[in-house]
C-alpha positions as CSV (number, residue, x, y, z in Angstrom):
1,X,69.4,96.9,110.6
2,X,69.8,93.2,111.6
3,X,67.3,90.8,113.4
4,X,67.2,87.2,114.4
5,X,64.7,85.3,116.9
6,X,68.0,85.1,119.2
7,X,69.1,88.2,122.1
8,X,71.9,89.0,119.9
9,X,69.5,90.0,117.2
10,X,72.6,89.0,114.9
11,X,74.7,91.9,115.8
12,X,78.0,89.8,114.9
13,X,76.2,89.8,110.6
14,X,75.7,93.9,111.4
15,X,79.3,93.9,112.9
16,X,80.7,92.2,110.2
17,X,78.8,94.0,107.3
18,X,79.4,97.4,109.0
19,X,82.9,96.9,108.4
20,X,83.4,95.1,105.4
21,X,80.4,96.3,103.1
22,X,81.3,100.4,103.0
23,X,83.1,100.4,99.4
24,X,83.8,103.5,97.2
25,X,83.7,105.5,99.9
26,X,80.9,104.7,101.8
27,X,80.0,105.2,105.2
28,X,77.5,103.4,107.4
29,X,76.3,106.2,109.9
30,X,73.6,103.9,111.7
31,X,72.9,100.3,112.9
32,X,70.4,98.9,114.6
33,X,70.0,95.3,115.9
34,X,66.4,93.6,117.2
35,X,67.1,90.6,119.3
36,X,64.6,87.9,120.1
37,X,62.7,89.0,117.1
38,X,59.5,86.6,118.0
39,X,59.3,88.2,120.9
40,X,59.8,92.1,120.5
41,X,58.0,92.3,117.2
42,X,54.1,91.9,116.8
43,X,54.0,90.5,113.0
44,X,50.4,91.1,112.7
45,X,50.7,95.1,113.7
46,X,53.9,94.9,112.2
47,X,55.5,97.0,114.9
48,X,58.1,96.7,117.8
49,X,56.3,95.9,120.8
50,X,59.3,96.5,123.2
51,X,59.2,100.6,124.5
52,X,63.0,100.7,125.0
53,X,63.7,99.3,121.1
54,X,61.4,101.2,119.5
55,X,63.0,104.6,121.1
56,X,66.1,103.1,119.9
57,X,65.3,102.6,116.7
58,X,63.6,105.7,116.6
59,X,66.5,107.2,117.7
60,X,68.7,105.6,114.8
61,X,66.2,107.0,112.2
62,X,66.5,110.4,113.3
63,X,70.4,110.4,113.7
64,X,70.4,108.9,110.0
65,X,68.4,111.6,108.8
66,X,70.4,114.4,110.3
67,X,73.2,113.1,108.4
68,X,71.4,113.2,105.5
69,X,71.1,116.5,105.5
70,X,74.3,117.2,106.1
């Protein structure tokens, strides 16, 4: 998961670490990237406020579990 108060929500650090950090056979199975942090995150709630990015992450969560149990 990467995050940054631009729209990119530094998906070129997630890129980079998605391919680089796996060692000794790891795998990274899920990403997930929150742009414009200041504005899709309410800090006091501490939740995303943005519908479509929280079903995403949601969505990243549950595909990360299922390979869990796999």
């Amino acid at each position: 998961m990467s995050t940054s108060p631009g729209k990119r929500g530094a998906a070129s650090s997630l890129e980079y670490y998605k391919n680089v950090l796996p060692r000794f056979g790891a795998e990274v199975v899920e990403s997930f990237s929150l742009p414009s942090f200041n504005e899709n995150f309410d800090v006091e709630n501490h939740k995303i406020t943005d519908e479509i990015l929280l079903l995403g992450l949601n969505d990243v969560v549950s595909n990360f579990e299922q390979e869990l149990q796999e």
